[in-house]
BARO-628318 format. One record per residue (C-alpha): x, y, z; residue number from 1. Coordinates in nm, 2 decimals, m for minus. Example, Ala and Ser with C-alpha at 12.3 -4.5 7.8 and 13.67 -1.06 7.14 Angstrom:
REM BARO-628318
[[1.23 m0.45 0.78] 1]
[[1.37 m0.11 0.71] 2]
***
This chain:
REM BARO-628318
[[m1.17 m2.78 m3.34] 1]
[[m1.23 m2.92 m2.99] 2]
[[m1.25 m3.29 m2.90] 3]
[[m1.60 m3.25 m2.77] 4]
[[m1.75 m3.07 m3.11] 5]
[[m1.56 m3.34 m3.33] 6]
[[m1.70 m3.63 m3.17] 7]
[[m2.01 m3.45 m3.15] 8]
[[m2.03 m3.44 m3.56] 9]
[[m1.89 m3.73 m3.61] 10]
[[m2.19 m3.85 m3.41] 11]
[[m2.43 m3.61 m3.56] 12]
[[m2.31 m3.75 m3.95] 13]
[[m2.35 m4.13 m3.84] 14]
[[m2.70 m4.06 m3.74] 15]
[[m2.82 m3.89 m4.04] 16]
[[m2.64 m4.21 m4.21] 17]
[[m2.84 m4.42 m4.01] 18]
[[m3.14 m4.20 m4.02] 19]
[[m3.17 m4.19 m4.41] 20]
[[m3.07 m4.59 m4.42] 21]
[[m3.43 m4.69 m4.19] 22]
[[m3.61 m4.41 m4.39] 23]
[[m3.51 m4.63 m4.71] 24]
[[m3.70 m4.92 m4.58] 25]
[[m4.04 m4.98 m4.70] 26]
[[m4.29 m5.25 m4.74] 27]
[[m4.15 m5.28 m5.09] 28]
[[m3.80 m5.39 m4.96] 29]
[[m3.70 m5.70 m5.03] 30]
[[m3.67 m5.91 m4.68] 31]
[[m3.32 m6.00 m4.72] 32]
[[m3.21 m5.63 m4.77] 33]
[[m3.40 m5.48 m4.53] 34]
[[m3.27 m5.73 m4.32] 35]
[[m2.90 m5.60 m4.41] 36]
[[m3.00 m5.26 m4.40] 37]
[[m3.14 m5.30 m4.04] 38]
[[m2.81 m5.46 m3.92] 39]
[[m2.62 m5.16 m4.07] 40]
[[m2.84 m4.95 m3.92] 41]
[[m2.75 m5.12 m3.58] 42]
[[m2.44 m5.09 m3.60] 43]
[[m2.45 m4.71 m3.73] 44]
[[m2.70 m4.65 m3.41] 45]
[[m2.41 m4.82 m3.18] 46]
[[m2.14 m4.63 m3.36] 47]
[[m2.35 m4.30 m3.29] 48]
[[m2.44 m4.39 m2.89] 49]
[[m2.05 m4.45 m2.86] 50]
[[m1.99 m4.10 m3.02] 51]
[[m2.21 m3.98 m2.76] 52]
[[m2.10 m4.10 m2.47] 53]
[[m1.71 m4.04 m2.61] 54]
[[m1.82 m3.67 m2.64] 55]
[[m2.00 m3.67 m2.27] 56]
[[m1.74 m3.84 m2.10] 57]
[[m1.50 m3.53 m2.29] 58]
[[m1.74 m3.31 m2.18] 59]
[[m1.76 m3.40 m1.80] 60]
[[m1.40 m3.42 m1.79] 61]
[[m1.38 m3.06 m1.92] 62]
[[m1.61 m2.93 m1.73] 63]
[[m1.49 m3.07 m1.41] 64]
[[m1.13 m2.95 m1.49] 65]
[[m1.32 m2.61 m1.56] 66]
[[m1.43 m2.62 m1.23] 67]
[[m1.17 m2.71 m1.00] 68]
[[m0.99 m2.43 m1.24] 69]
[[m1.24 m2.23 m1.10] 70]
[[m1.16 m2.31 m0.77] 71]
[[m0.85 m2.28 m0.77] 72]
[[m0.81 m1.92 m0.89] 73]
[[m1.09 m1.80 m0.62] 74]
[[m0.86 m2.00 m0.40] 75]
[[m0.52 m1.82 m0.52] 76]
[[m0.75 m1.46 m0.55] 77]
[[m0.86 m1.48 m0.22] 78]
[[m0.52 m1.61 m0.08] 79]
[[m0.34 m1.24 m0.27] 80]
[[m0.58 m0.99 m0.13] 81]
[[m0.51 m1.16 0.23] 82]
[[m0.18 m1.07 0.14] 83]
[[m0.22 m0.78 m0.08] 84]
[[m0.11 m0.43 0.12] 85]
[[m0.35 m0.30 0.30] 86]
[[m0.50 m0.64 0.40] 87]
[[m0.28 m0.73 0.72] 88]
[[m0.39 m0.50 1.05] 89]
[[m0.06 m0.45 1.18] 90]
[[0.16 m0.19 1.29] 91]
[[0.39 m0.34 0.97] 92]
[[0.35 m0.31 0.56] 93]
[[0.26 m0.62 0.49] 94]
[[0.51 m0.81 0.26] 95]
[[0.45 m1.07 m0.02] 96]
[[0.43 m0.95 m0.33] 97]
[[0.10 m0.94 m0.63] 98]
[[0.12 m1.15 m0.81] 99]
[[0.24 m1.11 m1.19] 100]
[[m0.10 m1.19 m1.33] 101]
[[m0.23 m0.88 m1.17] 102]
[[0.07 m0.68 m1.25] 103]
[[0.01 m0.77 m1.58] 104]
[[m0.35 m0.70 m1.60] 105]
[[m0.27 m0.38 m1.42] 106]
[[0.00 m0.27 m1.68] 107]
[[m0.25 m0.39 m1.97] 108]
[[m0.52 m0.18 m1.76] 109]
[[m0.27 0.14 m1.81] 110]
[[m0.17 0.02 m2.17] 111]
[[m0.55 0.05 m2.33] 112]
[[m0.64 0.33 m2.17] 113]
[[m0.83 0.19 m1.86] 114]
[[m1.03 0.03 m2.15] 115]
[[m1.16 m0.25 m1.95] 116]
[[m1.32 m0.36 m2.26] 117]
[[m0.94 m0.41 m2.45] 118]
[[m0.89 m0.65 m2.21] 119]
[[m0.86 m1.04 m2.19] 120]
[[m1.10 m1.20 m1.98] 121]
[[m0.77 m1.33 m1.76] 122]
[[m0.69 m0.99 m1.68] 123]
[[m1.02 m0.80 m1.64] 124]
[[m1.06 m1.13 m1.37] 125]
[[m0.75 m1.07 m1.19] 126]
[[m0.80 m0.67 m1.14] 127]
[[m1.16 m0.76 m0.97] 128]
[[m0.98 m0.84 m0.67] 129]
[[m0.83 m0.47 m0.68] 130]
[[m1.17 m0.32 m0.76] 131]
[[m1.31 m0.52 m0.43] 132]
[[m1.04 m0.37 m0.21] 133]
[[m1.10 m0.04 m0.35] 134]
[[m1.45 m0.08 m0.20] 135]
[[m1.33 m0.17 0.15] 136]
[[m1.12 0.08 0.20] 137]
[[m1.39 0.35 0.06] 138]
[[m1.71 0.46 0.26] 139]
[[m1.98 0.55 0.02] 140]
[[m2.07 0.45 m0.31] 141]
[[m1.71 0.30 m0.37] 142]
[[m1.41 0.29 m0.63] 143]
[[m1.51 0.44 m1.02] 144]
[[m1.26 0.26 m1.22] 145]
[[m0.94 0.29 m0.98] 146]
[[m0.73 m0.02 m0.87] 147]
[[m0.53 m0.08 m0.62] 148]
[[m0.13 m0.08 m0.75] 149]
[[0.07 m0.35 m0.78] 150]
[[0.33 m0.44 m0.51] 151]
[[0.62 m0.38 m0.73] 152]
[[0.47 0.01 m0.86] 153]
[[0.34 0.06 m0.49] 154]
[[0.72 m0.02 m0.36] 155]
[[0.82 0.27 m0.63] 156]
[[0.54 0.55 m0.47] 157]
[[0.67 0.45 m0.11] 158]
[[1.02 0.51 m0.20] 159]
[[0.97 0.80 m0.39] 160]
[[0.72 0.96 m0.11] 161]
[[1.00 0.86 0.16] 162]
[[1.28 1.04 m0.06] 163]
[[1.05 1.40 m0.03] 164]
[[0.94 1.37 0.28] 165]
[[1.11 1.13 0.60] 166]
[[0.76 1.11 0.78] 167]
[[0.65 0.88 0.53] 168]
[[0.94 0.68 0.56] 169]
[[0.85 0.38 0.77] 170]
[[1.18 0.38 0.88] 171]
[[1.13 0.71 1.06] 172]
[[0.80 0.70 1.24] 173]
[[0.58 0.39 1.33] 174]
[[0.40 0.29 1.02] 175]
[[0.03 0.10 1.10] 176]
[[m0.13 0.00 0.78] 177]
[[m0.48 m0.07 0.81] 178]
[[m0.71 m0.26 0.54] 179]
[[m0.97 0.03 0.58] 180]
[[m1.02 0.38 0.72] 181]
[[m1.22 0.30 1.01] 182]
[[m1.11 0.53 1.34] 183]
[[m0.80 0.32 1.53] 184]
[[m0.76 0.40 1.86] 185]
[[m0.43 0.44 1.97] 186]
[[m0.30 0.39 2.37] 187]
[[m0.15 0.64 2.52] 188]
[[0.06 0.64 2.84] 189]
[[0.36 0.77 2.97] 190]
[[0.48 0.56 3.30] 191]
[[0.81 0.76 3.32] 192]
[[0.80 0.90 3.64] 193]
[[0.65 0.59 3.86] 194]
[[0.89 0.35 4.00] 195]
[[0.88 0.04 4.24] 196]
[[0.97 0.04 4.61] 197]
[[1.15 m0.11 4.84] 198]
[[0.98 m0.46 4.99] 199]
[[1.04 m0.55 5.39] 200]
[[0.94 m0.93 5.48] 201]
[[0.63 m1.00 5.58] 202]
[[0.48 m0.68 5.41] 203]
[[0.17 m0.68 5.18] 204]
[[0.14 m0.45 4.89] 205]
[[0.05 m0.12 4.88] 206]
[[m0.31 m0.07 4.75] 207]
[[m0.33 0.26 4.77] 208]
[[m0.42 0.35 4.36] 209]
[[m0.06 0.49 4.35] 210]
[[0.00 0.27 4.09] 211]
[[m0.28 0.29 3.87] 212]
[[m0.18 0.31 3.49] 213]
[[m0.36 0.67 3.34] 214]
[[m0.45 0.51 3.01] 215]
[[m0.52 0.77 2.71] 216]
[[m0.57 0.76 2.37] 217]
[[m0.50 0.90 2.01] 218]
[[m0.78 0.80 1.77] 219]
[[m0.64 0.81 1.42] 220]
[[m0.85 0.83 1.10] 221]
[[m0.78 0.89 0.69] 222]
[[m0.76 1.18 0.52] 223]
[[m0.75 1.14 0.21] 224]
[[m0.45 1.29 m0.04] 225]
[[m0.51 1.35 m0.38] 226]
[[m0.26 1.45 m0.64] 227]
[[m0.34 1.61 m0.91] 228]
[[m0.41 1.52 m1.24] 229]
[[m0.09 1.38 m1.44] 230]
[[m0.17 1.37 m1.85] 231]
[[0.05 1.16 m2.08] 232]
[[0.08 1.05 m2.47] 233]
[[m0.16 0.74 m2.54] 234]
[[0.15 0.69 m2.77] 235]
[[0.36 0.66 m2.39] 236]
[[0.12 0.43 m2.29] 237]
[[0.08 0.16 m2.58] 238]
[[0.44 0.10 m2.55] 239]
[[0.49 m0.17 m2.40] 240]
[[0.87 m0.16 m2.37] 241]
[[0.80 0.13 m2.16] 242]
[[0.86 0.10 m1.76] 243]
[[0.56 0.23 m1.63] 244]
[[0.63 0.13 m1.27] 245]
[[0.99 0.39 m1.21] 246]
[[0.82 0.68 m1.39] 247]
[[0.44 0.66 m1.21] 248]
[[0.60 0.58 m0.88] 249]
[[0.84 0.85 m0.92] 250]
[[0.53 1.12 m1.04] 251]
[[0.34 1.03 m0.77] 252]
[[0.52 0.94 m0.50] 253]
[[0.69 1.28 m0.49] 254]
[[0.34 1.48 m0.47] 255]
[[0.20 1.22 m0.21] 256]
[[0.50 1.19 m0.04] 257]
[[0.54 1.63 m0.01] 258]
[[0.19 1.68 0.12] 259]
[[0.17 1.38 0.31] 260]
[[0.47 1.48 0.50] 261]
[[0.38 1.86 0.55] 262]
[[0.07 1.68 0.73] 263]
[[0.25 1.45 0.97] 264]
[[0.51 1.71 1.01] 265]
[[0.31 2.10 1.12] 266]
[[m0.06 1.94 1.04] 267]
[[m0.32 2.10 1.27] 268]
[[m0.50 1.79 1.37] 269]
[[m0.82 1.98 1.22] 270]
[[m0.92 1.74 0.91] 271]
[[m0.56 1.64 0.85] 272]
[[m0.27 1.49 1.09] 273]
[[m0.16 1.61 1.40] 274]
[[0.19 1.68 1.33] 275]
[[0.48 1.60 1.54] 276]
[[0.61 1.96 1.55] 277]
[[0.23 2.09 1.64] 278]
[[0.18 1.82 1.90] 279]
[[0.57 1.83 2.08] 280]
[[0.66 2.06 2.39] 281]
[[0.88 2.30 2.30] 282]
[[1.23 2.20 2.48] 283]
[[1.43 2.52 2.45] 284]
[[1.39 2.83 2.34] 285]
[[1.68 3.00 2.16] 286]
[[1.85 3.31 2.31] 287]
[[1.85 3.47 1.96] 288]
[[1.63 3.50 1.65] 289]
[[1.89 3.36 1.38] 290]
[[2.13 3.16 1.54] 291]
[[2.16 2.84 1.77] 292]
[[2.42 2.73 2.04] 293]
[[2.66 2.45 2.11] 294]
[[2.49 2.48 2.41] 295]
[[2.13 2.52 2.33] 296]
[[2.18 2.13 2.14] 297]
[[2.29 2.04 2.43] 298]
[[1.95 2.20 2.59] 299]
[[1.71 2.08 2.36] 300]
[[1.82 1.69 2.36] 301]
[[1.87 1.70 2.71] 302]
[[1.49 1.81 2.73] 303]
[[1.35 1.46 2.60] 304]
[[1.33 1.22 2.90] 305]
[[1.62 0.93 2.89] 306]
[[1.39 0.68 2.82] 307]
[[1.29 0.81 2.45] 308]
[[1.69 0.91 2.40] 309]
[[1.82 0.55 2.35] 310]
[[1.57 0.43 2.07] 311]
[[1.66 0.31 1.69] 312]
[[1.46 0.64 1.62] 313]
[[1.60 0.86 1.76] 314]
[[1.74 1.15 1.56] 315]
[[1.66 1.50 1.51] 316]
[[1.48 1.65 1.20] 317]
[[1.51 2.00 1.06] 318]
[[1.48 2.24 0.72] 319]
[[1.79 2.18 0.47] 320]
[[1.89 2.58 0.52] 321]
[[1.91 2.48 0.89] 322]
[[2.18 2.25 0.89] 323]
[[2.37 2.51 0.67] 324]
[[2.39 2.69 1.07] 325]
[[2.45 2.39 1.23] 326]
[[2.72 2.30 1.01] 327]
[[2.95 2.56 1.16] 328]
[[2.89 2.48 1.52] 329]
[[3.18 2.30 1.74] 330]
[[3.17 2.17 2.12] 331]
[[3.38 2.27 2.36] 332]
[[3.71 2.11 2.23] 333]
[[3.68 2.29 1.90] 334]
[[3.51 1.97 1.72] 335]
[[3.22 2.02 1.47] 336]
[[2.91 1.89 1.61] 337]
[[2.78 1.80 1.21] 338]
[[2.85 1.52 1.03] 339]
[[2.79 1.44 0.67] 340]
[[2.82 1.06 0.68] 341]
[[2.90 0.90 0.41] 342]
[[2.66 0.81 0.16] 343]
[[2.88 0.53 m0.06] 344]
[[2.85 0.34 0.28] 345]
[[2.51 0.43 0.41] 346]
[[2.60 0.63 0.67] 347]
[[2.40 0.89 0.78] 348]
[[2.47 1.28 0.84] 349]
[[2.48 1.34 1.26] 350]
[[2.45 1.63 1.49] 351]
[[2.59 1.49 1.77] 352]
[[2.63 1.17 1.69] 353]
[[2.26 1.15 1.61] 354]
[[2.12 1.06 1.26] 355]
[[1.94 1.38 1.11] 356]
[[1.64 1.41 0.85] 357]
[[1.64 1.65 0.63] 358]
[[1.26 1.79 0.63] 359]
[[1.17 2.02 0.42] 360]
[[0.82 2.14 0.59] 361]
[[0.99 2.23 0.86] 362]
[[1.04 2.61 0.95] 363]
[[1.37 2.74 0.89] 364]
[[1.58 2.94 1.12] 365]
[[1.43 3.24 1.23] 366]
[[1.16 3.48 1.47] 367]
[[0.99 3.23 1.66] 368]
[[1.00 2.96 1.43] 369]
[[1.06 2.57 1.54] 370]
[[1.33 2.51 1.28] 371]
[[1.46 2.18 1.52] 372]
[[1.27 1.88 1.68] 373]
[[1.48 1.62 1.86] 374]
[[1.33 1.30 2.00] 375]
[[1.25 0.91 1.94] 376]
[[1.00 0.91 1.63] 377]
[[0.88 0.55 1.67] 378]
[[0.64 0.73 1.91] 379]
[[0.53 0.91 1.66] 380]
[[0.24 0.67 1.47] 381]
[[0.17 0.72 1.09] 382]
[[m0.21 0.50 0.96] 383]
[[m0.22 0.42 0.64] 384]
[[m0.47 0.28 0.41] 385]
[[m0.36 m0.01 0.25] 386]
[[m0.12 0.12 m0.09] 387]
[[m0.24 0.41 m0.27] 388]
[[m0.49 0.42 m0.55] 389]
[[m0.44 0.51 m0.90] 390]
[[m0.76 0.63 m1.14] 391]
[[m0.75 0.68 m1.49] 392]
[[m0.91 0.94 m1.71] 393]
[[m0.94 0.86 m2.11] 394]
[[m1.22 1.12 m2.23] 395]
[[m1.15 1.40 m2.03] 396]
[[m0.82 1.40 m2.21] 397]
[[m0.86 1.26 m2.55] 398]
[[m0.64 1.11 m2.71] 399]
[[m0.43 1.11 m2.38] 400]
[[m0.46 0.97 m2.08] 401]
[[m0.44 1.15 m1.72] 402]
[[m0.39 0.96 m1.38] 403]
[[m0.42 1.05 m1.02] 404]
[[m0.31 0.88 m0.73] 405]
[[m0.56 0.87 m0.42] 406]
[[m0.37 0.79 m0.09] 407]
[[m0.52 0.82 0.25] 408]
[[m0.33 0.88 0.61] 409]
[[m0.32 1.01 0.92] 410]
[[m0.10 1.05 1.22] 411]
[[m0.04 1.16 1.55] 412]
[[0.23 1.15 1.85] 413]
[[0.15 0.89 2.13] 414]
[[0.39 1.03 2.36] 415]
[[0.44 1.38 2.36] 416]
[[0.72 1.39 2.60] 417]
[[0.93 1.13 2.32] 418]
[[1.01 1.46 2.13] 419]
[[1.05 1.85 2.13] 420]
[[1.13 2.10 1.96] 421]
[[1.38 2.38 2.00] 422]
[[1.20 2.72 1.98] 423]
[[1.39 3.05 1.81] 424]
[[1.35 3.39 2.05] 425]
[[1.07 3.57 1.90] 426]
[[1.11 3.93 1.80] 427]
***
């Protein structure tokens, strides 16, 4: 029982004490005990009015620590989404992690079977936030039951996508995530081939429009990926021993991260990304349909201007049945031009000294395919929406559960001369 409800009866029993004592006085009392029986009853009434203000002073006191309670978690709410992903405009993933209150109403959420219902009031409060940023990024009538992820889970998609396909590695290509899918304009401009010149005393500057900047630019928007569904034991879920972050991170990176990367890798730019092998120059073409030169290496990275050769990101990307070819070739003084690194260490496999990413929607080796690009990838920008989305499904799979993960992208080069790709001798 609460302070406030105990004082509260206490004050409610002296009353009907004191209530009952002045109904017992009539005209028929004798003087000198009705004259007790009125002192008793002030004293009851005084008991009672200190009751009272005991409970209202409790009362105030709760309700003003209720309050600032209040206050405090809109505070601490509005402080996580400004840090949640997806709420910092910059070119960066925004770090700081959710909170554990919302991981744990999030794992709770996949524990009753997206039965909000099942839920403390604690944790139904703390995935609002997610339901509100669902809304921001989505035009229309908004989310239908889908939350954002938590940091940690969203940290296992964005591994997992990175591990099937490198263009969704933000280590790769220039990763901008955005807290909505509103078109971004992207500058263009590539200032390679102006220079300064020579100054005599005395001179003024040329002002001649020889050295205007020709500004362009990329717009990027979000299209959105959608896995499909992925059905699992209510029995799975009501575990709570049971990781769901490796295993849903895993599942779903994988498909978001294959399709996402087959996008930003030969998209067409019609509804879906411009990818960096549609959008590069080709630098060489091969003199043969199934096999590549020392030389024609040589060719291709020779074709990318020096500026975009001496960049962190810088590196070639190609098929895995590609570098099986490659792996035989050797320079001039009988070396091999592959390296396989060394993985204990974290070093990378080479061709040429240069890191290579294995890329599996690229073309392989063959008629007129582009089975190698070669160039500096930060110029190559990936958009993002915030972290990806999950939605669960309880009746359409009953007793099970099915979840789908909603993530949306874009991308395009913003230099096109930063890489190319070597071109096989058609048939």
């Amino acid at each position: 029982m609460s302070k406030i409800k105990e004082l509260r009866e206490q004050a409610q029993t002296v009353l009907t004490e004191a209530t009952s004592l002045r109904d017992g006085i009539t005209d028929k009392t004798p003087a000198e005990e009705a004259r007790a029986a009125n002192d008793k009853f002030d004293t009851l009434m005084d008991q009672y009015d200190g009751l009272v203000r005991d409970a209202d002073r409790e009362e105030r006191a709760a309700t003003a620590q209720r309050e600032a309670e209040e206050r405090r978690e809109q505070e601490e709410r509005a402080q996580r989404e400004q840090n949640r992903p997806g709420q910092d405009e910059s070119r960066h993933q925004p770090e700081g992690d959710v909170s554990e209150e919302y991981r744990e109403a999030f794992r709770q959420y996949l524990a009753n079977g997206a039965d909000l219902s099942e839920m403390d009031r604690e944790a139904r409060a703390a995935l609002r936030g997610g339901a509100r940023e669902v809304r921001t990024q989505t035009s229309g009538t908004g989310a239908q039951g889908g939350f954002l992820v938590p940091t940690t889970l969203a940290g296992f998609i964005n591994v997992a996508a990175a591990a099937h396909g490198p263009m969704m590695d933000g280590q790769i290509a220039t990763e901008i995530n955005l807290a909505n899918g509103a078109p971004f304009d992207l500058p263009t401009v590539d200032d390679t081939a102006e220079e300064a010149k020579p100054h005599a005393e005395g001179e003024e500057g040329v002002d001649d429009d020889s050295g205007d900047i020709e500004l362009g630019k990329t717009t990027l928007l979000a299209y959105a990926l959608v896995t499909p569904w992925i059905k699992w034991s209510f029995e799975l879920a009501q575990d709570s021993a049971f990781g769901f972050e490796p295993l849903l991170g895993k599942l779903i990176g994988e498909r978001i991260g294959r399709k996402g990367n087959a996008w930003l890798t030969t998209g067409s730019g019609n509804n879906q990304p411009l990818g960096f092998v549609t959008g590069a120059p080709v630098g060489h073409v091969a003199t043969a349909t199934d096999a590549i030169t020392f030389d024609e290496i040589f060719d291709l990275e020779h074709s990318v201007d020096p500026a975009y050769r001496g960049g962190p990101k810088v590196r070639y990307q190609m098929h895995d049945q590609s570098v099986k070819a490659l792996r035989k070739l050797k320079d001039g003084n009988g070396r091999y031009l592959w390296s396989d690194g060394d993985v204990t260490k974290g070093v990378p496999a080479t061709l040429n000294g240069r890191p290579v990413s294995f890329n599996q929607a690229m073309a392989q080796i063959g008629a007129g395919t582009k089975p190698i690009a070669y160039g500096d990838f930060s110029e190559y920008y990936v958009r993002k929406v915030g972290n990806p989305l999950l939605g669960v499904a309880r009746e359409k799979f009953f007793p099970n559960l099915g979840i789908m993960g909603v993530h949306r992208i874009d991308g395009a080069p913003a230099q096109t001369k930063a890489i190319k790709v070597l071109q096989m001798k058609a048939a």
